[in-house]
C-alpha positions in Angstrom: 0.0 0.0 0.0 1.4 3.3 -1.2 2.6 5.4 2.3 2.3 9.5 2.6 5.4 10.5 3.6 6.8 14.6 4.5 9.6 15.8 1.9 11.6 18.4 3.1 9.9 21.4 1.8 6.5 20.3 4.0 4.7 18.3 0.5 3.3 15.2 0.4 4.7 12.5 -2.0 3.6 9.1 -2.6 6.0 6.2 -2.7 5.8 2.8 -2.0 8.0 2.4 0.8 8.1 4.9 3.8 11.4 6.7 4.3 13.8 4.6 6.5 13.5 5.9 10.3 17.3 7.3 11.2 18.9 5.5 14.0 22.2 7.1 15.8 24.8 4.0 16.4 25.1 5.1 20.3 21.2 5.4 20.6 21.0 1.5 19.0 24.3 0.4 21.2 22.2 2.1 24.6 18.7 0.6 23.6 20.5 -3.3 23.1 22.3 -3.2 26.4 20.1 -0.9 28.5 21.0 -0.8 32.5 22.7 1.0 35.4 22.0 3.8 37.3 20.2 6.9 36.6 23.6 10.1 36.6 22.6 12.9 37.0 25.0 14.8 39.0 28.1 16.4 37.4 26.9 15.9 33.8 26.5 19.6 32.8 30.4 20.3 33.8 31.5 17.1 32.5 30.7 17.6 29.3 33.4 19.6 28.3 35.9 18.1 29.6 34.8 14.7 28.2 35.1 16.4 24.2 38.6 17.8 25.1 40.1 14.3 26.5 38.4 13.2 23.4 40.1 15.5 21.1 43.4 15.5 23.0 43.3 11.7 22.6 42.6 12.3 18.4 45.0 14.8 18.0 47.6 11.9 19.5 46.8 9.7 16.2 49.9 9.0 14.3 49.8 8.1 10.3 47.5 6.1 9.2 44.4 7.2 11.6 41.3 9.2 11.1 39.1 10.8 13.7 35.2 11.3 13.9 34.9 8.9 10.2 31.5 8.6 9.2 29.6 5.4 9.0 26.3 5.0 7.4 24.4 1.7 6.5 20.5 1.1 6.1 19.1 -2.2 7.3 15.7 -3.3 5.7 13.1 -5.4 6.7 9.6 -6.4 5.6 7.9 -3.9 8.0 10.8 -1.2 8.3 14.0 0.1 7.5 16.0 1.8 9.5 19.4 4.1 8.3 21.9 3.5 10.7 24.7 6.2 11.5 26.9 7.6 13.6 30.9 8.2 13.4 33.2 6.2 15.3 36.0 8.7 17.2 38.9 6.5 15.7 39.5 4.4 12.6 42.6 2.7 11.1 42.5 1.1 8.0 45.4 -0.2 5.5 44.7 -3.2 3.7 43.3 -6.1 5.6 44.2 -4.1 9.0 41.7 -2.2 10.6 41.1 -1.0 14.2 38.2 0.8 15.2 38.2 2.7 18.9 35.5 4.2 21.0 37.1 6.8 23.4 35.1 7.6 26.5 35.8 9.5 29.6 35.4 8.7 33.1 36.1 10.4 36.9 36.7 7.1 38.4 40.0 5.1 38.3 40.5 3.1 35.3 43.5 1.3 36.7 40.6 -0.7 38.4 38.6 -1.0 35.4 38.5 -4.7 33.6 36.7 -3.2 30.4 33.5 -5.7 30.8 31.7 -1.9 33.2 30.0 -0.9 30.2 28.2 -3.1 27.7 26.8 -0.2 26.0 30.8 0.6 25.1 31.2 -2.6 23.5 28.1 -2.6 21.4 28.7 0.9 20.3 32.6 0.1 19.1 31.3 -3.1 17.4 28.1 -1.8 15.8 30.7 0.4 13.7 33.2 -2.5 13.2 30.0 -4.3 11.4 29.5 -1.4 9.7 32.9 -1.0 8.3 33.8 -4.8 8.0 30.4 -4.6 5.3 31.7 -1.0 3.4 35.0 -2.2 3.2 34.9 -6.2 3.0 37.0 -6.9 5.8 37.4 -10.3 7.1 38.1 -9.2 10.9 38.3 -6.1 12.3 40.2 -5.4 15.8 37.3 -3.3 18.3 38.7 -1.0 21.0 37.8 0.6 23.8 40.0 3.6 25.1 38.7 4.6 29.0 40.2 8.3 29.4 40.3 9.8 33.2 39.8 13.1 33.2 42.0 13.4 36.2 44.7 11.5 34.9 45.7 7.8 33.4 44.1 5.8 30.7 43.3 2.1 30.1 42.8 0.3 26.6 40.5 -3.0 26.1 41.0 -5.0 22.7 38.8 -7.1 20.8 39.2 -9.3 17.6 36.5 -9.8 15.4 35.9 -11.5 12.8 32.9 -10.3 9.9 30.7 -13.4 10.8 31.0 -12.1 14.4 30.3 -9.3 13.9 27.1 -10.0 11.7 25.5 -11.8 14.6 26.7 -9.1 17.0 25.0 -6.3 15.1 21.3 -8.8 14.4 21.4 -9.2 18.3 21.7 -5.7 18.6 19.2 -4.3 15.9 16.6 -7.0 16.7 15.0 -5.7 19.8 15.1 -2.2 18.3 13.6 -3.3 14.8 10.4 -4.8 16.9 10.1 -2.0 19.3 10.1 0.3 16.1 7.7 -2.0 14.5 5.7 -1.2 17.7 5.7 2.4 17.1 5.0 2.8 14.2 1.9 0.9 13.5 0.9 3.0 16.4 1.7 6.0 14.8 -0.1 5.1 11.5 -3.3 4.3 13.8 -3.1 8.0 15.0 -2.8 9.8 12.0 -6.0 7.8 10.6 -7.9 8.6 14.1 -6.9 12.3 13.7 -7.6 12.2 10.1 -11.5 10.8 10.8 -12.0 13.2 13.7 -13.7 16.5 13.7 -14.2 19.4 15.2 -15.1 18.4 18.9 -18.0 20.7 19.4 -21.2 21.4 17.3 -19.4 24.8 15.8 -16.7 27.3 15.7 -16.9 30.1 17.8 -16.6 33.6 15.9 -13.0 33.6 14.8 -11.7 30.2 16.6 -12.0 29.0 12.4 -9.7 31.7 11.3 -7.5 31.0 14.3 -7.5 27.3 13.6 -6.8 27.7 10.0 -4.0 29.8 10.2 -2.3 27.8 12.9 -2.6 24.5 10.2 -1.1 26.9 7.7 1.7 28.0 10.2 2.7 23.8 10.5 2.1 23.1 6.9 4.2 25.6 5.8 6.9 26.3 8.5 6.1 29.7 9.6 5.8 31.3 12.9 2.1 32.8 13.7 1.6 35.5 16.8 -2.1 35.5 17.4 -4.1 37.9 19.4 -7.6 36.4 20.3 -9.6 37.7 23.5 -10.2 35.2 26.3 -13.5 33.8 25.4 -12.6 32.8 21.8 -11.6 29.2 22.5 -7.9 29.3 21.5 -6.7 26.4 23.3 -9.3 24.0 21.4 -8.9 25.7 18.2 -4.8 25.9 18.1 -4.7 22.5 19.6 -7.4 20.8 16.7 -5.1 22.5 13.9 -2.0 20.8 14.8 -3.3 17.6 15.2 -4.5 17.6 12.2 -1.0 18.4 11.0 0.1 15.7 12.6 -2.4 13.2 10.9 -1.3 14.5 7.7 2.0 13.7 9.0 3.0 17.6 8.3 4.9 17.4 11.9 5.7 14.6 14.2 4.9 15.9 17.3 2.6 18.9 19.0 4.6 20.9 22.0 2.1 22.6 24.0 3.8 25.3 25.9 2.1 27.1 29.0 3.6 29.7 31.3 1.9 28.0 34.4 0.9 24.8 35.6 -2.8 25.8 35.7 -2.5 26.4 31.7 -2.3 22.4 31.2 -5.4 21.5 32.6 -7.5 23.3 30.1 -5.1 21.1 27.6 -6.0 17.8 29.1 -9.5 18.7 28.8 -9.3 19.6 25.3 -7.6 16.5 24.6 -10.1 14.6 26.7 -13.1 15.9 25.0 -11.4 15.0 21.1 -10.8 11.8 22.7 -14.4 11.5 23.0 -15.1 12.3 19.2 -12.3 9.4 18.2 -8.9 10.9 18.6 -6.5 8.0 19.4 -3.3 10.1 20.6 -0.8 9.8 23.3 -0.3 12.8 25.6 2.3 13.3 28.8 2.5 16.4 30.8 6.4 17.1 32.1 6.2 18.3 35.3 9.0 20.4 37.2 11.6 17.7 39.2 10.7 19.6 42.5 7.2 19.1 41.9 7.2 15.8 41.4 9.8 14.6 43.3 8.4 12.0 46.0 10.7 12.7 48.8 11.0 16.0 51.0 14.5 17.0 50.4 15.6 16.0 46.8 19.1 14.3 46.2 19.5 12.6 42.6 22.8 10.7 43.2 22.5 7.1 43.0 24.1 6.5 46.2 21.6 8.8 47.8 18.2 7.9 45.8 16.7 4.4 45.5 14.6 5.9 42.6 17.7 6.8 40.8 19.6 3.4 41.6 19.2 1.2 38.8 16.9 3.6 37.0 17.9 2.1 33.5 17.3 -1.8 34.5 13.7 -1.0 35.2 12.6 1.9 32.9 11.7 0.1 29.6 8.9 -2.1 31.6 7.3 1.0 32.3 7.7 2.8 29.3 6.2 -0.1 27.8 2.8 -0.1 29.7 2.8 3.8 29.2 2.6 2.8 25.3 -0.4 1.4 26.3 -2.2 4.6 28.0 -3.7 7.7 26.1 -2.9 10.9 29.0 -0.5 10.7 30.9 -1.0 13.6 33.9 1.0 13.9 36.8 -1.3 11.5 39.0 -0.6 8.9 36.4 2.9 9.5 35.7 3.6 9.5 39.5 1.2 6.2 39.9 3.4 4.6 37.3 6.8 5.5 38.4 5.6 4.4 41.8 5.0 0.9 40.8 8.0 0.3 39.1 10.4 2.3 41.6 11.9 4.6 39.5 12.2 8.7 39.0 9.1 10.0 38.2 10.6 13.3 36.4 13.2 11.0 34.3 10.1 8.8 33.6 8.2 11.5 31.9 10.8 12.8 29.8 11.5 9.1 28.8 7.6 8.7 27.7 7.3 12.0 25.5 10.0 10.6 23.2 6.9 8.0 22.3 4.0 10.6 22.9 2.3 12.7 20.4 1.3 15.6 22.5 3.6 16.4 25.4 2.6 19.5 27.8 5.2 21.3 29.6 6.4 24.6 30.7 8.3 27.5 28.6 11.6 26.8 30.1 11.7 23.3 28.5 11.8 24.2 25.3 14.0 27.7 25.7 15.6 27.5 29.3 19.4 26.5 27.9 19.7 25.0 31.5 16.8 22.4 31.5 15.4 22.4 27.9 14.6 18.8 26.0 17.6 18.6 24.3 16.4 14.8 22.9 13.9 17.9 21.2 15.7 21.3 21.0 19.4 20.6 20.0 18.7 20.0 16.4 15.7 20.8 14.4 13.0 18.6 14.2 9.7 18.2 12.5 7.6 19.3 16.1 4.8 21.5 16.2 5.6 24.2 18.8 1.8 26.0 20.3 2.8 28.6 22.7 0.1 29.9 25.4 -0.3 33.3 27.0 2.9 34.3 24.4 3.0 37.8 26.2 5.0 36.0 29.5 7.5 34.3 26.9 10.0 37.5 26.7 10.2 38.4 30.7 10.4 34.7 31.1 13.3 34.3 28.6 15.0 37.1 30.2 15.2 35.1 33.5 16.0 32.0 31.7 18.8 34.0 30.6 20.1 35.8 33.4 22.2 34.5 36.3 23.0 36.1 39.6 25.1 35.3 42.4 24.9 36.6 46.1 27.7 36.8 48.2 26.1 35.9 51.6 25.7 32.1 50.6 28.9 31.7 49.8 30.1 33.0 53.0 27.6 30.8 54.8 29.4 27.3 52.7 33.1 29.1 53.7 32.3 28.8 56.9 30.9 25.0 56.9 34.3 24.6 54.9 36.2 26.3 57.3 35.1 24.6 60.2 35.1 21.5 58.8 38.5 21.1 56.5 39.9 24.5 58.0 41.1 27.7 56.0 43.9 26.2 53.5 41.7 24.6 52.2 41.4 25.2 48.3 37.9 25.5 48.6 37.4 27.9 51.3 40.2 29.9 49.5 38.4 29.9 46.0 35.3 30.9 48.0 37.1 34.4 49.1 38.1 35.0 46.3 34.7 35.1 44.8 33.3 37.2 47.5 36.3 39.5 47.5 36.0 40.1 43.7 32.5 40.5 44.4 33.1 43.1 46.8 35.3 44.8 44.1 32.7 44.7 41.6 29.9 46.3 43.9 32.1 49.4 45.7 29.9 52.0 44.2 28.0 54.1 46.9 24.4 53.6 45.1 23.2 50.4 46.2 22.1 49.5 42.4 24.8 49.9 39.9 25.2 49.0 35.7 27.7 48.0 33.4 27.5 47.0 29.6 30.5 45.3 30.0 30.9 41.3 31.7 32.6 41.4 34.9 35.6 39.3 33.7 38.0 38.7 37.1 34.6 38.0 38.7 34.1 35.2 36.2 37.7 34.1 36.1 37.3 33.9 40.1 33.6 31.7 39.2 35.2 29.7 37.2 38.3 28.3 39.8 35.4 28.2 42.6 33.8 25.7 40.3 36.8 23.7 39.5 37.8 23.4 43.0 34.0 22.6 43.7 33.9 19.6 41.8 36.9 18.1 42.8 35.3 18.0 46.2 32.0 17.0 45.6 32.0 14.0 46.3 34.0 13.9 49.4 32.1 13.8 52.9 30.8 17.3 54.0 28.1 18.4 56.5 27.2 21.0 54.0 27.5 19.1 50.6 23.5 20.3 50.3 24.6 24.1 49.8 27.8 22.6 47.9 25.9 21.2 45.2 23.8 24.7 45.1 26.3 27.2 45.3 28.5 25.2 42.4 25.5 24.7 40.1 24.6 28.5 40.9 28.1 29.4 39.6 27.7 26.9 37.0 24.6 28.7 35.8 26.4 31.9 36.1 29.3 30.9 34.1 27.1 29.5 31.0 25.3 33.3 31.0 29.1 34.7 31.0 29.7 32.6 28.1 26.8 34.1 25.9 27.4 37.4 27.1 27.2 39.8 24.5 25.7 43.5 23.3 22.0 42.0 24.4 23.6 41.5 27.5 24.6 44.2 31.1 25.9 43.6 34.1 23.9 44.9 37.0 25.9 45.4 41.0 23.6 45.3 43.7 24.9 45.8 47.7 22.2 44.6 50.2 23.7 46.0 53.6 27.3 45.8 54.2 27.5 42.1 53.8 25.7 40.5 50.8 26.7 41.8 47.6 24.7 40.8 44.4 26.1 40.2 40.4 23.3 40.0 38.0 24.3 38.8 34.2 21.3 40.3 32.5 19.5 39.3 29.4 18.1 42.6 28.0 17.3 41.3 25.0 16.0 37.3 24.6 14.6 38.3 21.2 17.4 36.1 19.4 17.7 33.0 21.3 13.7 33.0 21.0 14.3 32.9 17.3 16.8 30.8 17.6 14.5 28.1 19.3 11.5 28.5 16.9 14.2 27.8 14.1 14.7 24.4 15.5 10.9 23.3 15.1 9.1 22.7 11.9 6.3 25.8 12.6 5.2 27.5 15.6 2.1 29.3 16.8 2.0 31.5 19.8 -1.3 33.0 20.7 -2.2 35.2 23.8 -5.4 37.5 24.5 -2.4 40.6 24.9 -0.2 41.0 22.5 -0.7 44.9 22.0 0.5 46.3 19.5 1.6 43.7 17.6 4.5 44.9 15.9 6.1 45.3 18.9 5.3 41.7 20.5 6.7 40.4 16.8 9.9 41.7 17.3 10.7 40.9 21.4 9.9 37.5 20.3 12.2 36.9 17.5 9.5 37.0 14.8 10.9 37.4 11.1 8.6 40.3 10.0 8.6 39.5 6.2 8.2 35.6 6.7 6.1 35.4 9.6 2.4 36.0 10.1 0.5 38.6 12.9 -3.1 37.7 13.4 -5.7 39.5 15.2 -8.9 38.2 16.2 -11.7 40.7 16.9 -13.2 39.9 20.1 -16.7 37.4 19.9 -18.6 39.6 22.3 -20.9 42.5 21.9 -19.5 45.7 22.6 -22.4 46.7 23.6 -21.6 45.0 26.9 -18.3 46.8 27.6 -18.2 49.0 30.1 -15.3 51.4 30.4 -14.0 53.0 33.7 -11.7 55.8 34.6 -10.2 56.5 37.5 -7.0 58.3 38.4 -4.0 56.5 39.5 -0.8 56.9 40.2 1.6 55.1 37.3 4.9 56.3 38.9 
């Protein structure tokens, strides 16, 4: 049966096959030998130095070697294909010799290490030694693993492989994933038929909620931006809400982000997804609530060592994920009910599910907060369908989002647990005082507020050994490792806003008393990292009953104004019903 499938440009094509579903090696190599604990601390700051041991390591490659080689291969099957890819960090090849090497970095000591830690390492190294034995028609190919500490040392594991090996290795690898792809996507064709058959869930439009709904389809089909303005009363969440699902049945967009600016906004979704469900629509919705919300226990600590929900995370996840496939809303109750049974985080369990889900509800900041946005969604651009409520909070919130400050009175209060506990030489306490003392510097001005258009750089220099010096202690024992682990993701935070500092940017000095000092990194202008976001999603529609004058609201919120569409809807009720009031006040 011929399949619809999206071409780039947002068209509909018929062929006979639909287009293979793209596969990263390392998500493949993850899915086969899923397990472990749930890591969460340290990742943000780890990063970095993981991709410079990586290209320290590379840059070490004598004759002969290439790094980051790509690998590509598609795998077909009766009821899917799938295009495999990825690029392996190291690859040899002259003649009949070829060595293939995953690098990866650890904080642990890999003098301990007997190379059989990590599964996942091994079926990623030898998912591209398949791949290259087939392109190249090798008859063994030598796998290795290369375990990099970022403190010092490293450790090398070898494997020999021969091409029938690594055949078998790569079928017990793809299997699992072929089926649980099968999975979704015959769900996926049974959603786009139930959107396609189901109409509008009430008896009629309202005035202008059909104008509204239409232009939203047009903004998806298209990939345009739309800013709306439609008084409260005109039914905007039903209307924007009907227009990209039926988007997504025509298989215009893969996915429909509903964006709110408070928890109270996702209710009226759920209801407007429980009434289409009503009227046939077969669709799979999660709402992503905030970690401290959902979070079962009174004081939050996400290590593994600390949290039983965290502690083996990855060896009970897929059972749950699994009988979510199965359910049509996912809420909070029910995302907390089903995390429950199966002992595992609740938040990670909800970001897990929307990969699968059709709908997914969340707040602004997940989508544009750089600190705690989707990346799985907003890295890269993808075919989603963004819908953003109440549109006139996005700017002021993106500003915050944005913006980092640091105090000078909670650092004093963690010098003084460090001082009492591991005394004054330490290097923590002393990075600590140097903070505060450079703080100090940077707030001397008489006027308890201060600005600057330039960054505070021996502030940040003095941020950025604090945080060094932080990590290396985190995880030793401290009575105060609580404010530790705020304080050094505070300067963390504040460090990331330093990085995109730039002519959108001010600094603003604050003194509070004689003994707290405050340095604000202040986003002015968010206008470009909204636009920046929107770019990543296939079309976006945000709507708000105050968006006056438009123009205005266009440009704050990274609008292009010759590509991009305004719309105002007139307000549905009489005007003969308004009733206008003045009364002096003062606006000073």
């Amino acid at each position: 049966m011929p399949v619809k499938r999206p071409r780039n440009d947002g068209c509909q094509t018929e062929t006979s096959d639909p287009a293979p579903i793209r596969l990263s090696v390392r998500a493949l190599a993850e899915f086969a030998c899923e397990g472990g604990d749930l890591d969460t601390g340290g990742s943000l700051s780890r990063m970095l130095e993981g991709s410079i041991a990586h290209r320290r390591i590379q840059a070490s490659y004598g004759e002969g070697w290439r790094s980051e080689y790509p690998l590509r291969r598609v795998l077909t099957a009766p009821e899917i294909s799938i295009e495999l890819y990825g690029r392996c960090d190291g690859l040899y090849l002259h003649g009949d010799e070829a060595v293939v090497e995953e690098i990866k970095s650890t904080l642990g000591d890999v003098s301990l290490m007997t190379g059989e830690e990590y599964p996942a390492h091994w079926a990623q190294a030898q998912i591209y030694a398949a791949m290259l034995a087939e392109d190249e028609g090798l008859s063994a190919v030598t796998v290795r693993l290369r375990y990099v500490c970022l403190t010092g040392g490293e450790e090398i594991f070898t494997r020999r492989r021969t091409c029938q090996e690594l055949r078998r290795l790569l079928e017990g690898y793809i299997a699992p994933m072929r089926n649980w792809l099968v999975r979704l996507f015959q769900r996926q064709n049974a959603v786009r038929e139930s959107v396609k058959e189901m109409g509008f869930p009430f008896e009629s439009f309202r005035p202008g909620q059909r104008r509204l709904s239409a232009n939203v389809y047009v903004a998806m089909r298209d990939g345009r931006n739309l800013l709306c303005q439609a008084p409260t009363g005109t039914g905007k969440t039903a209307a924007v809400l009907f227009a990209a699902l039926k988007a997504l049945g025509e298989g215009l967009i893969e996915r429909v982000f509903y964006l709110t600016a408070r928890s109270t906004g996702r209710q009226a979704v759920l209801d407007a997804l429980e009434l289409m469900r009503r009227h046939g629509l077969d669709v799979r919705a999660v709402t992503v609530t905030a970690k401290d919300e959902i979070c079962p226990f009174e004081k939050r600590d996400c290590r593994p060592e600390v949290c039983a929900l965290a502690k083996g995370y990855y060896d009970r996840r897929r059972s749950a994920i699994e009988e979510a496939l199965s359910a049509q809303i996912m809420d909070m109750q029910a995302i907390t009910d089903l995390a429950s049974k199966y002992s595992i985080c609740p938040f990670e369990l909800s970001l897990d599910v929307s990969e699968n889900c059709d709908v997914v509800i969340c707040d602004y900041n997940y989508a544009f907060d750089p600190r705690v946005r989707l990346q799985r969604f907003f890295m890269r651009k993808s075919m989603s369908g963004l819908l953003v409520d109440e549109a006139h909070n996005l700017c002021q919130r993106t500003r915050d989002m944005l913006s980092a400050s640091l105090y000078s009175k909670p650092i004093a209060e963690l010098r003084r647990c460090i001082g009492r506990e591991w005394g004054r030489k330490a290097a923590l306490y002393r990075a600590s005082t140097r903070v505060i003392r450079s703080m100090e510097d940077c707030c001397q001005s008489e006027r308890e507020q201060t600005s600057s258009p330039n960054a505070p750089d021996s502030l940040l220099e003095a941020v950025r050994d604090f945080v060094i010096e932080a990590k290396s202690a985190f995880d030793q024992p401290l009575a105060c490792h609580a404010q530790l682990s705020d304080r050094m993701f505070e300067c963390i935070d504040f460090l990331n806003a330093g990085e995109r500092y730039d002519e959108r940017m001010c600094t603003l000095f604050e003194r509070q008393g004689q003994s707290n000092y405050g340095v604000t990194l202040y986003c002015a202008d968010p206008s470009a990292h909204i636009a920046a976001t929107l770019q990543k999603v296939r079309g976006a529609a945000l709507f708000s009953a105050t968006v006056t004058p438009m123009p205005f609201y266009r440009d704050i919120l990274g609008l292009d104004g010759e590509k991009d569409a305004l719309l105002d809807i007139p307000s549905p009720f009489d005007p003969a019903n308004q009733l206008t009031l003045r009364y002096p006040l003062p606006m000073r």
